[in-house]
N, C-alpha and C positions, 0 to 999 in steps of 0.2 A: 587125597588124604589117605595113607594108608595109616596103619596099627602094629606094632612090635610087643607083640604079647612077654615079652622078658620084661615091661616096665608095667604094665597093666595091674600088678600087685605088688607092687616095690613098696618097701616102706621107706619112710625118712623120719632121720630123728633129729630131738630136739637137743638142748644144751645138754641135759639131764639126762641121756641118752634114752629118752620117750617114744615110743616109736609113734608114728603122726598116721593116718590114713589120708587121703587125698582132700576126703574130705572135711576131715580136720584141719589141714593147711589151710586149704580154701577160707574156712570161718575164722581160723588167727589173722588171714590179710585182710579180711573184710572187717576185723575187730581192731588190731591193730598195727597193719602196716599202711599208712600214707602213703599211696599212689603219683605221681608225680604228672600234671596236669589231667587230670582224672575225676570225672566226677563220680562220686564214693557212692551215692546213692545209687548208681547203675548197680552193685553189688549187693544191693539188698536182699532181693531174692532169688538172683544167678551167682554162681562159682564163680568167682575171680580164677579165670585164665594165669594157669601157673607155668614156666617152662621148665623143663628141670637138665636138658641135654641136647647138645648140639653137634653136627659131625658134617666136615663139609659145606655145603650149602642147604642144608635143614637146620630148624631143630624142632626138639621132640618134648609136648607137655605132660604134666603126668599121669594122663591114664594109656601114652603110649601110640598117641595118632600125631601124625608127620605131618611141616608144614615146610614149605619152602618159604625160606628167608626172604622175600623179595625189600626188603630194607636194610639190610646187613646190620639188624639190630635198631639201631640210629644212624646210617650213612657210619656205618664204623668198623664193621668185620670184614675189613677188606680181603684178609686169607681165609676165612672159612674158618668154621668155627672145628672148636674139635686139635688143635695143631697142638702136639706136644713141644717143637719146639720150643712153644713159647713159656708153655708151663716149666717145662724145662729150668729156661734161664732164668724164671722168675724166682726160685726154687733155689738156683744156685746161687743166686745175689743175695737173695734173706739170710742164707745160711754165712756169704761170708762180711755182708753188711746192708741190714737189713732196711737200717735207714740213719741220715744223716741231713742237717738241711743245708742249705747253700748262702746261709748268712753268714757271708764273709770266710768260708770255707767251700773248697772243693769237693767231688769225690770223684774216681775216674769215670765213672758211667754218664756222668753228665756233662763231663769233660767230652767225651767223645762223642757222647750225642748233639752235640751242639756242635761238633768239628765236622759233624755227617750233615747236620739241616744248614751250615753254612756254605759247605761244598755244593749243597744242590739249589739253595738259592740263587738267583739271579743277581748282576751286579754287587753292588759290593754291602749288599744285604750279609754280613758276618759278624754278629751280636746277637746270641738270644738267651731271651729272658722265661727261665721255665716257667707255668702253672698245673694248678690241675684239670684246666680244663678252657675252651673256647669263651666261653662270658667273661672267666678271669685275664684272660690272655685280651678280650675287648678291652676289658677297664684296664688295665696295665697300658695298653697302646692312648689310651686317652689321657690319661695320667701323665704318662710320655712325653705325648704333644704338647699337654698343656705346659709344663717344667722344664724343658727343650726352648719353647718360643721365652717363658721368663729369664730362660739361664742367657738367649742371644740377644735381649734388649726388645723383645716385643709382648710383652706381659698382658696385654688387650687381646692377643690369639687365643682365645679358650674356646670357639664353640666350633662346632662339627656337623658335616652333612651327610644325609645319608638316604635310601629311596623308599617310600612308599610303602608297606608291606611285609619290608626286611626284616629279618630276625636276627638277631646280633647278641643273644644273651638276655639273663634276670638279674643279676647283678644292679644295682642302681642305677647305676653308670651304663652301664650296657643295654641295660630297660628303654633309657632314657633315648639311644642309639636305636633301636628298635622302632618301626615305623608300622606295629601291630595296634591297634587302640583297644580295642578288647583286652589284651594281654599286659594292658599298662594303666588305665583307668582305676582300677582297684588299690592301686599304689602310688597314686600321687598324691601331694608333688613331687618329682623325681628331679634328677640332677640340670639344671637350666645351660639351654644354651645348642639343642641339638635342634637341629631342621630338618626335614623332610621335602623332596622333589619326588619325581617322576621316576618311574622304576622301567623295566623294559621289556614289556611283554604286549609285544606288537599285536598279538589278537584281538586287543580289545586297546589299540595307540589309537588316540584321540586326530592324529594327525598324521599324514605319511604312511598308512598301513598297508600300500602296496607298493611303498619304496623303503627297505631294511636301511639304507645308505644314507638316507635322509630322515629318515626317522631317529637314529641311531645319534646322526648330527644333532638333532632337535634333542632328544634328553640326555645330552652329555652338556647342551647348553643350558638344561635348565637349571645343571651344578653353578655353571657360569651367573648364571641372572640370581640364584640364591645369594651367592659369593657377596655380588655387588650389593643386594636389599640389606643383606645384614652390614657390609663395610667387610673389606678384606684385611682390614687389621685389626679384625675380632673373630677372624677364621683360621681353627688352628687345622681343620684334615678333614677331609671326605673320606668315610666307609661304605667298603663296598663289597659283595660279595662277587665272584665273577660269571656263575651261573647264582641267580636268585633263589634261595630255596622256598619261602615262604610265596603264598600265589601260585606257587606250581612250575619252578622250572626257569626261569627267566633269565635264554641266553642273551650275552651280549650282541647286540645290531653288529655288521661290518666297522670297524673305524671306531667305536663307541669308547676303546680305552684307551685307544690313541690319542681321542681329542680331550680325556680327563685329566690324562698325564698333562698335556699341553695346556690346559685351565691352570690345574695345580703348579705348574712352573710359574706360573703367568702373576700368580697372585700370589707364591710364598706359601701353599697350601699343601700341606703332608698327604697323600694316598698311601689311603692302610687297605692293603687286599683281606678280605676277610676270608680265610680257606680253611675254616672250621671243616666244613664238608668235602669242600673240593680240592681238599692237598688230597697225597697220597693215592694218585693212581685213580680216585673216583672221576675223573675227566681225561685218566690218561698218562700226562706227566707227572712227578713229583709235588712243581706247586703250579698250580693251575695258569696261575698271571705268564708261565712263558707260553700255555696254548694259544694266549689271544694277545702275546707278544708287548705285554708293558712291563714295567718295572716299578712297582710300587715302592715309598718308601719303610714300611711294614708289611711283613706278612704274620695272619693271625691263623696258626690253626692247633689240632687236638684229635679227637676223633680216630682218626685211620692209621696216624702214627701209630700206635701197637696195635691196632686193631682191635680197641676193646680189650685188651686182656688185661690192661692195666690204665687206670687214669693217668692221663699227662695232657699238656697243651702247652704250646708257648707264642712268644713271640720275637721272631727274626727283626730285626732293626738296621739299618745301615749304619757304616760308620761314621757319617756325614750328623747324623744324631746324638751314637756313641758318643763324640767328640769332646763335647762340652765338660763331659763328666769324666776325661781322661786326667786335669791336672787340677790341683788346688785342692781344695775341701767339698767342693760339690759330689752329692750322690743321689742316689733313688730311692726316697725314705718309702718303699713299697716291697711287698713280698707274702710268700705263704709257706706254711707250716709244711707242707706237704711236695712246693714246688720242684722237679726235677728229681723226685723220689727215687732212689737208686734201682729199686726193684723195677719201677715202669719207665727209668730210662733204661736198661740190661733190658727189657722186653722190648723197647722202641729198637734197639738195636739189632735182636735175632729178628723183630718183625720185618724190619728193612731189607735184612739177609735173605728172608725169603723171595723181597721184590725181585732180588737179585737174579736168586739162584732160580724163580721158575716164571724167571721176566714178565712180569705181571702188569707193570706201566703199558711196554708193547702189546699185552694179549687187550689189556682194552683197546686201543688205538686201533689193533687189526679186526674186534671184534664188535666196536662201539656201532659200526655201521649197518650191521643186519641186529643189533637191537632194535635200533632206530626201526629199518624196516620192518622187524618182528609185528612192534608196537605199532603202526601205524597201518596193517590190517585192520585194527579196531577201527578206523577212521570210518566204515561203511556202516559202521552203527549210529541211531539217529543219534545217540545221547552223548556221543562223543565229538566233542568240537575244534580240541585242539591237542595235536602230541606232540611235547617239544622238550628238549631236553639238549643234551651232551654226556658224551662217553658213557658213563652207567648211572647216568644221573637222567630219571625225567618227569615229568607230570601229564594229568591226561583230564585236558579240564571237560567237566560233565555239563551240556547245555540243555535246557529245557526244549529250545528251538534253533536246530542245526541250523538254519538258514540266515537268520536274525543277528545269533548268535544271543539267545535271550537266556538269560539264566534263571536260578530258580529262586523264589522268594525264600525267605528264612525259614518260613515251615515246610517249604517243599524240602529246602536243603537238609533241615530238623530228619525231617525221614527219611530224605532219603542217603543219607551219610551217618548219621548216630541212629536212625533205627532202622535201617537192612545193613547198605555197603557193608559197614567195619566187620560186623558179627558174620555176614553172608560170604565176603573174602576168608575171612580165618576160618569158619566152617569147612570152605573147599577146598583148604590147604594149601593160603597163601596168605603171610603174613605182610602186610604193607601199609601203607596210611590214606586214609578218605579225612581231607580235610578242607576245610572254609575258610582256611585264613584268607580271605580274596574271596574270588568265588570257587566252587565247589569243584576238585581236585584226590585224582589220587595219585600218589608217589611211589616213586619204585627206585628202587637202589640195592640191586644185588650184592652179593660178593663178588669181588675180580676176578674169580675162580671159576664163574659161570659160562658158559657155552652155550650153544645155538639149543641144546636139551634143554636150559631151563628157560632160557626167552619163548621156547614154544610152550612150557607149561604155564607163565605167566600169563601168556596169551590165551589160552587157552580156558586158564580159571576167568579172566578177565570176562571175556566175552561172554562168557554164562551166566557168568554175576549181575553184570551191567545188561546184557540183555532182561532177566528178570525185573532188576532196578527201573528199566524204564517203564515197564508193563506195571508200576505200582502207581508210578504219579501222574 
């Protein structure tokens, strides 16, 4: 962690042009800014953690000590933070239209960004439907489904499945898709009709865990045996992410979306790729479903598209969908204020330009493999169990007992993830996530811009952390 004394006394002002001291901010968010999954009382008597600047693959908070990205924010600054191109173009679309919405009208930015996410889709995925964001762009693809099977005579296809774990959105609908119970409890009842199977993180597969190929086989049948409990003419689509982000990382087995596709033909059953996280380059390609070679009939993502600079999210659809709604009076009584925003599709657009210009899909592909190896040095520590991931995507699940593979009870995890890891990582100037949706897990998702410099300093903060970490519990 170092220090930039040019920010160490900066002021910032407020509407009124007030000038704020740092720790004046600090007491306004702790008074009243609403944190977003956060518990507020952590702030009581510590400064709320403010960032105020980023460049590259850092950024910097306001008393001026550096931290390395290792999240890319939310799995989302895929160019590094800091790009004026992006400000740039966002700048020159406000000025010459700033916004516009897409009920029943065009505007060309979203005309064209939609001719670019069709071009790089797979199959004849060419229909999409903007939002602001991945949860909306989940309930849009449900919505979808459900309106699609009424519009072709199967009005009984409304429920959906989806795995164990998964995080798919807060949205109602999306909630509801979601396979977290903690994250859903406090809000039901939610929308009826969604199910939950087996998700696929072989470390802890109940069956098959020293055959990927048969394992892989086994929870892609468990969508199949879902299928049949509920009736397949009350299943409108399986969700699915293609790397699982919640749990920590959960690639696909060999074969595992080969044999979904084949379920889903089988039974009349829609496959929505969920690539909130894993479009744009955080596995490599553009959308992740051609790294592991299937062809869903949605893809859902948001996030990486501009890279943060600007909200956006949508949803790619095939024409096979499309269809229904090409003649007569039928449409998609759905939409948002904000969707396909001019300003953050003109950013989605110079974002993309940079994939181009400093081939960024490629530099993960050629450099995805010595992360992998970076990260799994860690593997000689007792407290580390498993490192698994994809492209710049991975998790590093934390065991009580390496050999067992026993994990930590809810108080052990209480400390040792909400009271050392999070504080003791960003302390050492690395920002990333220690979390328990599952068992106990930290995540790491650079920018694309990263090299073998910053996989050794992740490692590096890593091991010191987690070393101390273990010596507590």
């Amino acid at each position: 962690m170092t220090s930039n004394s040019s920010f160490e006394h900066a002021g910032f002002y407020g509407s009124h042009g007030t000038e704020f001291s740092a720790e004046q901010l600090s007491n306004s968010a702790r008074d009243h800014l609403w944190m977003h999954f956060t518990r507020l009382s952590t702030y009581e008597t510590s400064p709320v953690p403010t960032i105020v600047r980023g460049e590259g693959a850092y950024i910097y908070d306001i008393h001026g000590r550096r931290y390395l990205d290792g999240l890319s924010g939310l799995f989302t600054v895929q160019v590094g933070h800091g790009r004026r191109e992006l400000a740039e173009a966002a700048a020159k679309q406000a000025s010459e239209l700033a916004y516009f919405p897409l009920w029943s009208y065009a505007h060309p930015q979203a005309i064209q960004l939609a001719e670019r996410l069709a071009d790089a889709a797979p199959g004849d995925l060419n229909r999409v439907f903007f939002t602001t964001g991945g949860g909306e762009a989940v309930e849009t693809a449900w919505k979808l489904a459900k309106q699609f099977f009424k519009l072709t005579g199967k009005p009984e296809k409304y429920k959906v499945i989806s795995r164990y774990v998964a995080y798919h959105g807060t949205p109602q609908g999306a909630l509801s898709i979601t396979g977290i119970p903690d994250a859903k409890t406090m809000f039901e009842p939610l929308v009826p009709g969604a199910h939950k199977v087996a998700n696929t993180n072989i470390y802890r597969a109940p069956v098959f865990g020293d055959d990927p190929v048969a394992f892989g086989r086994w929870a892609a049948d468990q969508i199949e045996q879902a299928i049949i409990m509920e009736g397949p003419a009350s299943v409108a689509a399986v969700f699915l992410e293609p790397v699982q982000n919640s749990g920590g990382c959960f690639p696909p087995p060999p074969g595992y979306f080969q044999r979904v596709r084949e379920i889903c033909d089988k039974y009349d059953v829609l496959l929505v790729s969920d690539e909130t996280i894993c479009a744009f380059g955080r596995l490599g390609p553009t959308f992740a479903c051609e790294k592991f070679d299937y062809i869903p009939d949605m893809i859902i993502c948001a996030k990486g598209m501009t890279s943060g600079y600007s909200p956006i999210g949508a949803c790619v659809i095939s024409d096979r969908l499309a269809e229904p709604y090409l003649k007569g009076t039928a449409s998609f009584p759905h939409g948002y204020t904000f969707g396909g925003h001019p300003v953050s599709a003109a950013v989605a657009m110079a974002n993309l330009d940079l994939f181009e210009k400093e081939g960024l899909n490629q530099r993960v592909l050629d450099n995805e493999g010595a992360f992998r190896a970076t990260l799994e040095k860690l593997n000689d520590l007792p407290i580390v169990g498993d490192v698994r991931g994809d492209g710049y995507f991975y998790g590093i699940e934390l065991v009580k007992d390496k050999a067992t593979k026993e994990t930590f009870d809810d108080d052990e995890s209480e400390r040792l993830l909400r009271g050392f890891l999070s504080k003791a990582l960003f302390d050492a100037g690395l920002y990333c996530r220690a979390d328990d949706r599952g068992d106990p897990v930290v995540q790491l998702a650079p920018p694309l811009i990263c090299g073998q410099a910053e996989f050794d300093e992740i490692e590096q903060i890593l091991r010191a952390v987690l070393t101390e970490g273990a010596s507590r519990i």
